[in-house]
C-alpha positions in Angstrom: -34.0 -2.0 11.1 -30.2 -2.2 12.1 -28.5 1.2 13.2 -25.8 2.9 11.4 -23.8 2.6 14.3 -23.5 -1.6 14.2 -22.8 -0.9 10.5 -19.9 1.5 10.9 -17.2 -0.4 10.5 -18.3 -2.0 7.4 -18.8 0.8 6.1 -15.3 2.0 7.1 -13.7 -0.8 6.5 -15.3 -1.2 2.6 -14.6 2.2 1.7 -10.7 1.5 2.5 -10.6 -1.5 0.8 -12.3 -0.3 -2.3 -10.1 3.2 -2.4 -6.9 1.2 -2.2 -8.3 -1.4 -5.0 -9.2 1.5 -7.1 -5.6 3.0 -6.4 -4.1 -0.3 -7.1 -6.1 -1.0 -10.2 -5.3 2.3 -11.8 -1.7 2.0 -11.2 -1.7 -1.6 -12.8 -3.1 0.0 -16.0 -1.3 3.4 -16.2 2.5 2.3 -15.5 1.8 -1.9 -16.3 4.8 -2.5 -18.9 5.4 -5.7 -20.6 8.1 -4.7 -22.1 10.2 -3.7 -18.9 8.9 -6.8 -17.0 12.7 -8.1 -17.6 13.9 -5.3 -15.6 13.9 -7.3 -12.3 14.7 -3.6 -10.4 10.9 -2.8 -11.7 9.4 -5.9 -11.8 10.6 -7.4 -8.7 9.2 -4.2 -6.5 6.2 -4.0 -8.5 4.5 -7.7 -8.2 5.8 -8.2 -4.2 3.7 -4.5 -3.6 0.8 -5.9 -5.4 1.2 -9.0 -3.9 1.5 -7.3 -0.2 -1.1 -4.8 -0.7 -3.8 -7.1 -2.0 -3.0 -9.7 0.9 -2.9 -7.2 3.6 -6.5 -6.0 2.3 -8.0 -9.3 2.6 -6.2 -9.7 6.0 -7.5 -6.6 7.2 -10.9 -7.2 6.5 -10.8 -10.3 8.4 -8.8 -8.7 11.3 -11.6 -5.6 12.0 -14.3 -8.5 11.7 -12.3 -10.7 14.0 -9.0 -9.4 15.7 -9.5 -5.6 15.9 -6.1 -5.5 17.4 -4.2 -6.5 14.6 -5.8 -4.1 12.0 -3.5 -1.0 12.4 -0.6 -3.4 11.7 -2.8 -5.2 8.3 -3.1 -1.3 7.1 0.3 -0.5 7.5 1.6 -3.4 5.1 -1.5 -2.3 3.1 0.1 0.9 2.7 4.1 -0.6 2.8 3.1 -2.7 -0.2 1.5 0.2 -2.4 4.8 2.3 -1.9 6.5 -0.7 -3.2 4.8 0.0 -6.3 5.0 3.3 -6.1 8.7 3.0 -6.0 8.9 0.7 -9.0 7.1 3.6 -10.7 10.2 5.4 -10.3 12.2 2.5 -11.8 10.4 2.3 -14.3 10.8 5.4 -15.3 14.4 6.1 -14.9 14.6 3.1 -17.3 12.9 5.0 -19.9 15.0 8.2 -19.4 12.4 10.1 -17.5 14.6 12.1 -15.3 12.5 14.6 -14.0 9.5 11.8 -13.2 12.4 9.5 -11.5 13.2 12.5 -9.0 9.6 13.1 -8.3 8.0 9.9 -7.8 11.7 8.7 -5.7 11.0 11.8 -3.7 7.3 11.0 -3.1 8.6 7.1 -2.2 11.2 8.4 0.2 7.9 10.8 2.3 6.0 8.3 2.0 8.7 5.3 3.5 9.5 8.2 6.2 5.8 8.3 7.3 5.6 4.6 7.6 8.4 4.2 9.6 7.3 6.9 12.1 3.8 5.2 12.9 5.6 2.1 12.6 7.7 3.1 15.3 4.8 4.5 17.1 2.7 1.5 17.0 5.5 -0.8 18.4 6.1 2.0 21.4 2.0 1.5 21.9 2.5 -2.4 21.7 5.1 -3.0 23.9 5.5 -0.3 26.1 2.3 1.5 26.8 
């Protein structure tokens, strides 16, 4: 019988990966529109996030299996590449006259880019200097 402890990190890692799919998968079919895919303001944002998020996911998994050192910086893409699409929420939105959703979902972006760039900066001070 194999301990929960030598199964931990799956378990960690699976449950991450499958609450950012989830995330990613109901954002693709609440604000997906065809329509405004010749916005490039939306759609440029929006397919570079998914593309970053799904890629950093995949890379992440390998990196806890393989190169534990490198999965802090896998997450934080993980994370820059959902706010990507986040923010092309908001674009989408000011594009169909949404004021009040524009100021809240920009406002929710601009937390969430602060955030990032606050560990960011914390993880290069950890890299480099401590």
């Amino acid at each position: 019988m194999i301990p929960i402890h030598d199964v931990k990190d799956i378990l960690v890692i699976s449950g991450l990966l499958a609450f950012f799919l989830y995330a990613l998968k109901k954002e693709l079919q609440k604000n997906f529109d065809k329509n405004m895919l010749r916005v490039y303001q939306y759609s440029l944002p929006f397919f570079l996030g998914i593309f970053i998020t799904l890629i950093s996911l995949f890379g992440c998994v390998y990196s806890f299996y393989y190169a534990a050192k490198y999965a802090i910086w896998l997450f934080m893409s993980t994370c820059t590449g959902y706010t990507l699409v986040i923010y092309s929420n908001g674009i989408l939105a000011k594009h169909q006259n949404n004021e009040r959703k524009y100021k809240e979902i920009m406002d929710t972006t601009k937390n969430i880019a602060k955030y990032i760039i606050i560990v960011l900066f914390a993880l290069s001070l950890k890299e480099w200097f401590i």
